[in-house]
C-alpha positions in Angstrom: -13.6 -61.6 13.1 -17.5 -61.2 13.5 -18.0 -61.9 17.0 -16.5 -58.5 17.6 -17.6 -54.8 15.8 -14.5 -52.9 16.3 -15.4 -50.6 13.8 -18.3 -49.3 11.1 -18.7 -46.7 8.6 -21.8 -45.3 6.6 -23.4 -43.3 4.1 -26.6 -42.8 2.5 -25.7 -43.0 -1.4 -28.1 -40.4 -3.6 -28.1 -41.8 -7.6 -29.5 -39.6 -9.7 -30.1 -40.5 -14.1 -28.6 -38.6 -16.4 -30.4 -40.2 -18.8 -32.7 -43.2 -19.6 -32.0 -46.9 -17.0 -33.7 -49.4 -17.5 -33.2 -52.1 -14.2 -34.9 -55.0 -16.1 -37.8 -57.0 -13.5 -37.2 -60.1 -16.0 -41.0 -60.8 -16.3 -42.7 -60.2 -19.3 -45.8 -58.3 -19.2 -49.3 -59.6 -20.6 -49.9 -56.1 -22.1 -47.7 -53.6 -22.6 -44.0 -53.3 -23.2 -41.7 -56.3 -23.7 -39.3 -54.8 -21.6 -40.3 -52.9 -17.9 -37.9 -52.1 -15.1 -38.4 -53.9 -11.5 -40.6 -52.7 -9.5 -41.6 -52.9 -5.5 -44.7 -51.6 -3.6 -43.9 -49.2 -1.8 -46.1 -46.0 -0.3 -49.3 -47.8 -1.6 -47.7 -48.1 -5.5 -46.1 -50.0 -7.4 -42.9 -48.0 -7.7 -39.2 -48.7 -9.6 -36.0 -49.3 -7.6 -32.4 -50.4 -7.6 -32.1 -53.8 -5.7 -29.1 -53.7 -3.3 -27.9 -56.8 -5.0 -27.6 -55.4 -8.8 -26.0 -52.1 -7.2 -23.0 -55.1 -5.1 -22.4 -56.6 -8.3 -22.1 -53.3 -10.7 -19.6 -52.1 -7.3 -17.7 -55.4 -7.4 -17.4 -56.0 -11.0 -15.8 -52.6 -11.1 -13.8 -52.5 -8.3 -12.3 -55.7 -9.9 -11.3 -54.0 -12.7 -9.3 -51.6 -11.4 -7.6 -53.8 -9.0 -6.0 -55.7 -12.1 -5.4 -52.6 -13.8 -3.5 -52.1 -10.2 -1.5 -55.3 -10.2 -2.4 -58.1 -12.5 -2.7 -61.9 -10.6 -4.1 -60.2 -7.2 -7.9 -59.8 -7.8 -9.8 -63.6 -8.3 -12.0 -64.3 -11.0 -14.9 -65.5 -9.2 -16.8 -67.8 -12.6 -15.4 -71.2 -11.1 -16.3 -73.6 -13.3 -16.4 -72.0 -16.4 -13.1 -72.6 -18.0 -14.1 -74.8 -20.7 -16.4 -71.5 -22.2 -13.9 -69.0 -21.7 -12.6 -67.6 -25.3 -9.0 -66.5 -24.2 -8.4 -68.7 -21.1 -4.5 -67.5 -21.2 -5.0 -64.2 -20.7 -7.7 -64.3 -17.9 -4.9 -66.2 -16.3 -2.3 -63.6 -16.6 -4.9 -60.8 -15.2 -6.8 -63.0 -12.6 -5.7 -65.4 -10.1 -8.4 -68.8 -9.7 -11.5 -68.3 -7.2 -11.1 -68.1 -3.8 -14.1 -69.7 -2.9 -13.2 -72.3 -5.6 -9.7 -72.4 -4.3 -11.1 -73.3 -0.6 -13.1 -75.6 -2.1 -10.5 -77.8 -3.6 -8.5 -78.1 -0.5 -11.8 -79.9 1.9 -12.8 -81.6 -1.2 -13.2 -85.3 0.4 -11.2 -83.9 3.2 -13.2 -83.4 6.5 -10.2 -82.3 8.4 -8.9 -79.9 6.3 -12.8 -78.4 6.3 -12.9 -78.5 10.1 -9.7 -76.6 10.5 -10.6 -73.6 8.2 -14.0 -73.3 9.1 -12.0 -72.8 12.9 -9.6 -70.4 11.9 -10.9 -67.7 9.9 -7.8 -65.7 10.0 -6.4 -68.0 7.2 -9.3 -67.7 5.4 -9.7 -63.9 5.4 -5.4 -64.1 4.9 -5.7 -65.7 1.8 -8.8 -64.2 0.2 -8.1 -61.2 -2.6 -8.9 -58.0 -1.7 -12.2 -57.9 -3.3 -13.4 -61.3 -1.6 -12.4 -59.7 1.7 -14.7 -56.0 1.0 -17.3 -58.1 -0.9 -17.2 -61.7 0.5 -16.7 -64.9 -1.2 -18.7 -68.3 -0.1 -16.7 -68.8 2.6 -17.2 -66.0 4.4 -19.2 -63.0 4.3 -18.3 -59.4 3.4 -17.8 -56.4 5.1 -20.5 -54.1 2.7 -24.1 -54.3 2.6 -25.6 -52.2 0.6 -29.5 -51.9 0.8 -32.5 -51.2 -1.8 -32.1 -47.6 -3.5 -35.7 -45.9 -3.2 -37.3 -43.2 -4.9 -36.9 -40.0 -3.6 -38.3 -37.6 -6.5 -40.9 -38.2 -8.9 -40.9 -41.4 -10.9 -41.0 -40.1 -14.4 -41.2 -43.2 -17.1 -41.1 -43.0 -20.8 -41.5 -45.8 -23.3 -38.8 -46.7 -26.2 -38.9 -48.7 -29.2 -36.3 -51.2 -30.0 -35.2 -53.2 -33.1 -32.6 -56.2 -33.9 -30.7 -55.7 -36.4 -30.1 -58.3 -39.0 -26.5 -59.4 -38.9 -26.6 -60.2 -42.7 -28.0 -56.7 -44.2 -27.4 -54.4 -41.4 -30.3 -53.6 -41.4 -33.6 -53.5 -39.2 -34.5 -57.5 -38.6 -38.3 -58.2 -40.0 -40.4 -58.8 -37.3 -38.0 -58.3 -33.9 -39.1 -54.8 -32.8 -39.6 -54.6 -29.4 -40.7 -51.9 -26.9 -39.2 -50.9 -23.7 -40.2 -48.8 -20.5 -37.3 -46.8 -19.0 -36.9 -44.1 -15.8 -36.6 -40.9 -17.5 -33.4 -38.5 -16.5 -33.5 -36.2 -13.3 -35.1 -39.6 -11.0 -33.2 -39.9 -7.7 -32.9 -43.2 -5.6 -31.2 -43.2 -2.4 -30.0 -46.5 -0.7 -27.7 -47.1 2.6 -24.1 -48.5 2.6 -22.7 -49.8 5.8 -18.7 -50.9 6.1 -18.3 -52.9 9.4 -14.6 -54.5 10.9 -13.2 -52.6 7.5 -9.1 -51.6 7.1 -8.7 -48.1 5.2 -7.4 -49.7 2.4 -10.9 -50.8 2.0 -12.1 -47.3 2.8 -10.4 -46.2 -0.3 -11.9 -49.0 -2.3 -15.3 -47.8 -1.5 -14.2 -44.4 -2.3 -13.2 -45.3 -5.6 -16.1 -46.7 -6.4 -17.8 -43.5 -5.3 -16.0 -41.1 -6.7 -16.3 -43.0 -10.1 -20.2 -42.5 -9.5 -19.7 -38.8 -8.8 -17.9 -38.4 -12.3 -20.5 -40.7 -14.0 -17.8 -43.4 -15.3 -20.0 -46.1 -13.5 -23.3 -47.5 -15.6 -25.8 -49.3 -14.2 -28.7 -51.6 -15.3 -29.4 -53.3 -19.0 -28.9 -51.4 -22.8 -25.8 -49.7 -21.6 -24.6 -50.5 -25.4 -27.7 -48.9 -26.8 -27.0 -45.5 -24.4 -29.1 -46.3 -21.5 -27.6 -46.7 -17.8 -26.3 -43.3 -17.6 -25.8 -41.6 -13.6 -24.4 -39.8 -11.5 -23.9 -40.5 -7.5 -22.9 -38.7 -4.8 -23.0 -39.0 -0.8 -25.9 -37.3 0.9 -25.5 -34.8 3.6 -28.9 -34.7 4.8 -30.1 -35.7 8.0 -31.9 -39.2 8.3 -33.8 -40.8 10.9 -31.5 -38.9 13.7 -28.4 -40.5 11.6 -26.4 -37.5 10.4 -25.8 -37.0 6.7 -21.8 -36.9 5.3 -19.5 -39.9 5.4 -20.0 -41.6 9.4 -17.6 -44.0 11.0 -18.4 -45.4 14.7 -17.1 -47.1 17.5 -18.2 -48.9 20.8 -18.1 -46.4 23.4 -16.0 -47.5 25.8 -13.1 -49.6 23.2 -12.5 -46.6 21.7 -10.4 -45.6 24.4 -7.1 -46.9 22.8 -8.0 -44.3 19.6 -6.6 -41.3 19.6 -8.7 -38.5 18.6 -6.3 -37.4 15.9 -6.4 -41.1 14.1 -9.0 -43.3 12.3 -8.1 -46.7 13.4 -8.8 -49.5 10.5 -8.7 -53.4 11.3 -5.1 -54.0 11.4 -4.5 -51.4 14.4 -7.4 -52.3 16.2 -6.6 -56.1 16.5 -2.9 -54.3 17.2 -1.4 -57.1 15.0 2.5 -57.7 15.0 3.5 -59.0 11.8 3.3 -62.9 11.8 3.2 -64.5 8.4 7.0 -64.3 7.6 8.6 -61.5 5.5 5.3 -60.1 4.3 4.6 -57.7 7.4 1.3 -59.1 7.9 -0.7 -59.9 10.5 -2.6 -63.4 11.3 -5.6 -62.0 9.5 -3.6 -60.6 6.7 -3.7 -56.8 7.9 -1.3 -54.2 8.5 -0.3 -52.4 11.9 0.2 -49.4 10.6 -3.4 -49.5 9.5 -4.6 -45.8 10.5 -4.9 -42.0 8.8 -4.0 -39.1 10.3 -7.4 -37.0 10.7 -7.8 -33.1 10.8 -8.3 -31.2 13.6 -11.8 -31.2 14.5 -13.3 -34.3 13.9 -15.2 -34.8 17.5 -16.4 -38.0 18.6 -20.2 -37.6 19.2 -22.6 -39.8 21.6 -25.3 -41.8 19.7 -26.8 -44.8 21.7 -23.8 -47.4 22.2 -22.0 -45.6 19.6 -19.3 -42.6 19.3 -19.9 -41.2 15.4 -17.5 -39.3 13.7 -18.9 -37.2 10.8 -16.9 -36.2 7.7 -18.2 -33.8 5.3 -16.8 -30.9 3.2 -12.8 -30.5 3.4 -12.6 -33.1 6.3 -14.3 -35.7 3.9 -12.3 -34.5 0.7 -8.8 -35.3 3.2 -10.2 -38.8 4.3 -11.2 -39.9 0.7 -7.8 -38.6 -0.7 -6.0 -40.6 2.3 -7.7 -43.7 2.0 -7.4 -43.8 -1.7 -3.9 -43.4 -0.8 -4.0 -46.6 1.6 -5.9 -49.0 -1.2 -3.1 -48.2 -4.1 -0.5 -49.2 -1.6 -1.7 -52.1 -0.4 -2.8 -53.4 -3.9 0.5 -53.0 -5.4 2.3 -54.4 -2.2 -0.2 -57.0 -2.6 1.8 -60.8 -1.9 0.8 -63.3 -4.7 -0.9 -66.1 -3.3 1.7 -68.5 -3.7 4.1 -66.3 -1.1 1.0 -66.3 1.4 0.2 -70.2 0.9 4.1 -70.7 1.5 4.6 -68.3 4.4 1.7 -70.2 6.0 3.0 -73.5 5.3 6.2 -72.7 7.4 4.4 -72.2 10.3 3.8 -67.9 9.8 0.8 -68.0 11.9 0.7 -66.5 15.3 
């Protein structure tokens, strides 16, 4: 599905505190506070920032959860391994269905031909996955978001914080176990860069979930999120950036984008222009939809940028497209086949 870009989208996400983070570096100091957040160097400083990674896994972990709030048994529960620790094993196994990197791994265990023929066809791979291994990735194969490094853009304001634990006998303040913290103060902005590539709209709406969540400050990010810290707000930044326009961008190939109508935003499923295959389940080989498109307002123009034609939602345009795609991702989730049905349909031969 790589060896082809068929279609992209991108923002530039602007996070701003709302009160105190603290993004642990995990390296205590010689001198100083026990606790201090990770830092980079960066314009000739030393200078705090969001690693892409921590930002992936708050996304993903969230994402997650609404999924199985969704429908239960269609998101995996990606801890392989872990079964012997887990308190209530019963009920992670009526919300989550096993790993799918796990689940792969199982089937080529001490099985060379089995390996071979899923690390030739992809489609099953992809088919199979959950629909967060197929935004996020999985270890067999990688996922459609990157998200990159949130910088500084303001002033890096830090304050330090004293800590205690508490003694779990009394209640009270624990002799000898204070500790001190550095946080970034309220009003700091990062910015980082999210890119979609190959992505359906279902997975547009995913993203936008995740974003509007940010916008309303339901998402928390970093370490003492218990103790009030982690508190933000995001939102998608409509400024201008190294000749990459601000707002919410998709692109295509010039050229392929031909077959598009102006009128549409095309998502996987219509660009590979896959006929259902697998069965009764209206899915394609890769597990995608045909009627994977939105209808798009009028004036939402195709512009030139290198190899690329960019469309650029902001404002209303961006408002309809979020509301749409949302749309998209609670349909396919709750239409969502269990994996047994897609394991079965493939069995009988579903594939194209």
């Amino acid at each position: 599905m790589l060896k082809q870009l068929l279609n992209e989208a991108r923002l530039r996400l602007r996070i701003t505190t709302t009160g105190p983070l603290l993004v642990k570096s995990g390296l205590p100091t010689v001198s100083g506070p026990d606790m201090t957040p990770v830092l980079t160097f960066r314009n000739g400083r030393q200078e705090p920032f969001l690693p892409g990674s921590s930002l992936k896994g708050v996304f993903r972990s969230h994402v997650e959860k609404i999924v199985a709030s969704l429908k239960p048994c269609v998101v995996c529960y990606p801890f392989a391994g872990s079964e012997d620790q887990e308190a209530d094993l019963e009920e992670r196994r009526r919300t989550y269905r096993d790993s799918c990197g796990e689940s792969f791994n199982r089937e080529v265990r001490n099985n060379d031909l089995r390996r071979r023929y899923l690390e030739a066809h992809t489609d099953e791979v992809y088919a199979r996955s959950c629909p967060v291994c197929r935004l996020f990735g999985s270890t067999w194969f990688i996922g459609r978001l990157a998200i990159g490094d949130a910088y500084l853009v303001s002033a890096p304001i830090r304050e330090q914080r004293d800590g205690v634990g508490i003694d779990r006998l009394t209640g009270g303040a624990s002799h000898g176990a204070k500790f001190e913290l550095e946080v970034i103060s309220e009003g700091v902005t990062f910015e980082c860069a999210i890119h979609l590539r190959n992505f359906e709209i279902w997975q547009l709406g995913m993203l936008f979930v995740v974003l509007q969540d940010l916008e309303d400050g339901l998402i928390r990010l970093g370490s003492g999120r218990s103790r009030g810290l982690g508190w933000v707000k995001g939102a998608i930044s409509e400024e201008e950036q190294e000749g990459w326009p601000g707002g919410f961008v998709t692109a295509t190939i010039r050229g392929s984008d031909a077959r598009e109508p102006v009128s549409e935003l095309w998502g996987l499923g219509r660009w590979l222009n896959e006929q259902p295959a697998i069965g009764e389940l209206g899915w394609g080989r890769y597990g995608t939809w045909h009627d994977d498109l939105v209808e798009l307002p009028a004036g939402i123009e195709r512009r030139p940028r290198g190899i690329r034609h960019l469309r650029v939602f902001t404002d209303q345009a961006l408002a309809q497209l979020r509301e749409e795609a949302i749309q998209h991702f609670i349909r396919r989730i709750q239409e969502w086949p269990d994996e047994s049905a897609m394991r079965a349909a493939l069995a009988a031969g579903g594939r194209a």
